[in-house]
C-alpha positions in Angstrom: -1.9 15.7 0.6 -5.3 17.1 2.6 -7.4 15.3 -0.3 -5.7 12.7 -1.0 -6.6 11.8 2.6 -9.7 12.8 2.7 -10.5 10.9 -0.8 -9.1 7.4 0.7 -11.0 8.1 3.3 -14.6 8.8 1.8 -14.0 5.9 -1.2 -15.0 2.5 -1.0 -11.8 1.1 0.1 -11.6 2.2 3.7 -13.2 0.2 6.1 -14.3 1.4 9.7 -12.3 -1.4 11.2 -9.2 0.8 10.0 -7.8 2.7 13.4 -4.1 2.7 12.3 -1.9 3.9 10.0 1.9 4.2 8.7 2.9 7.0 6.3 6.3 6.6 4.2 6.8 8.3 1.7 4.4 7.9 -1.0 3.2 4.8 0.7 0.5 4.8 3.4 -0.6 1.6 5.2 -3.8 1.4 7.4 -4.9 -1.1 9.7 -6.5 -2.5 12.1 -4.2 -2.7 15.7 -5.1 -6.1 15.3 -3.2 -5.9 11.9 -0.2 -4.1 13.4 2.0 -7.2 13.2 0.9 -7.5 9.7 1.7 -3.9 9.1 5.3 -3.9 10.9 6.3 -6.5 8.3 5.0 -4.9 5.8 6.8 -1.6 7.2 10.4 -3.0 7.6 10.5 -4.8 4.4 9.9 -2.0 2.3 12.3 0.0 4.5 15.3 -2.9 3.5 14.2 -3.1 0.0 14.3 0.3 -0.7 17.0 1.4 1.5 19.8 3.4 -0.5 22.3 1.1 -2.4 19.2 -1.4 -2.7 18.7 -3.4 -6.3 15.2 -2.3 -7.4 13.9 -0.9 -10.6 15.8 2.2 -11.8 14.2 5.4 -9.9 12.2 3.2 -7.6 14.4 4.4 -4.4 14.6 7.9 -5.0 10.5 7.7 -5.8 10.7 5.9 -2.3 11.7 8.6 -0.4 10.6 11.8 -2.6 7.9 13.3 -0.4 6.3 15.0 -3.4 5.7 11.7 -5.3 3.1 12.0 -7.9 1.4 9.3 -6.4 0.2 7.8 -3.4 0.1 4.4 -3.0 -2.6 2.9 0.0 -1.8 -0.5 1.1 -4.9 -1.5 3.0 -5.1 -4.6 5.1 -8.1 -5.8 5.8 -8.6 -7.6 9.3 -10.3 -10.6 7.5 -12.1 -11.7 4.1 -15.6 -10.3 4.4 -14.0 -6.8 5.1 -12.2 -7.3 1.6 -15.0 -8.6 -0.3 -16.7 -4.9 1.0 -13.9 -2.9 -1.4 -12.9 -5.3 -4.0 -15.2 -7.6 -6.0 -12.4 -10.6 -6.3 -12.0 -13.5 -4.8 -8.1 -13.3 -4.0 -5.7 -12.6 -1.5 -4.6 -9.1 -2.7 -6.0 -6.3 -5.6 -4.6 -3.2 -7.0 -6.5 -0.3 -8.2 -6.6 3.2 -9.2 -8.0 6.0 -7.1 -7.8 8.8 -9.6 -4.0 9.5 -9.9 -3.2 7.1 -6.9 -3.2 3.2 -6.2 -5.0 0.8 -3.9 -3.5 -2.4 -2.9 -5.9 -4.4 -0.9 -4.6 -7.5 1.3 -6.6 -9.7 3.4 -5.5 -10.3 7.1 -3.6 -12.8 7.7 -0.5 -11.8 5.3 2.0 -14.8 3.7 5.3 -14.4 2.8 4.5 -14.7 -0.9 1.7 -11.9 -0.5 4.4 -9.3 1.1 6.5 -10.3 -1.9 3.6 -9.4 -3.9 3.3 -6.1 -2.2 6.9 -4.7 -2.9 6.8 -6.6 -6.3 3.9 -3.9 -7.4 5.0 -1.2 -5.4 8.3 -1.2 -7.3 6.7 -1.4 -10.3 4.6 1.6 -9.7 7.3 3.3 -8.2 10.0 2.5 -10.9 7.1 4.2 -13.4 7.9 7.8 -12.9 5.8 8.6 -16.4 3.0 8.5 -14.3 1.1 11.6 -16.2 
């Protein structure tokens, strides 16, 4: 866990304005304390939707709260769209991408409803993949 911290860390995707974080599981969020309402939401709605006895994809709770999860998965929020533009190339609201074995999902500050959708849509999907070799 030491390098996978210390790789998000050192890549391209952190951001200095980053003085926060939340770790879950296999899910880590950092943030800005400017962010932290952003991140709260973020928080609780992947604590309802993968609560036991949710409906998600088939191994996606237990992948939830499996400490030893093959992968990480960092959900960055950046505070606004130029510190985005300085980790992803794109002109959009939210990215995915690897970090050797793990994954980056990048959202710009402020966050909509359909972007936190977006959030648990792909970590589901990543987490419901447990072929991840």
């Amino acid at each position: 866990m030491e390098i996978t911290s210390a790789r998000i860390l050192e890549s391209k995707y952190f951001s200095p304005a980053f003085n926060t974080a939340i770790f879950d599981g296999p899910v880590r969020l950092y943030f800005s304390q400017a962010q932290e309402s952003d991140a709260l939401k973020i928080y609780f709605k992947l604590q309802n939707h993968f609560k036991p006895g949710a409906e998600t994809t088939p191994g996606a709770n237990t992948a939830f709260r499996d400490q030893s999860a093959k992968k990480t998965i960092f959900v960055m929020i950046y505070p606004n769209k130029e510190a985005f533009l300085q980790s992803f190339d794109l002109d959009k609201d939210l990215a995915v991408e690897n970090l050797d074995n793990d994954i980056v999902i990048g959202i710009q500050s402020p966050i909509s409803e359909p972007v936190q959708d977006k959030i648990l849509n792909n970590i589901e999907f990543i987490l419901g993949d447990r072929d991840f070799s």
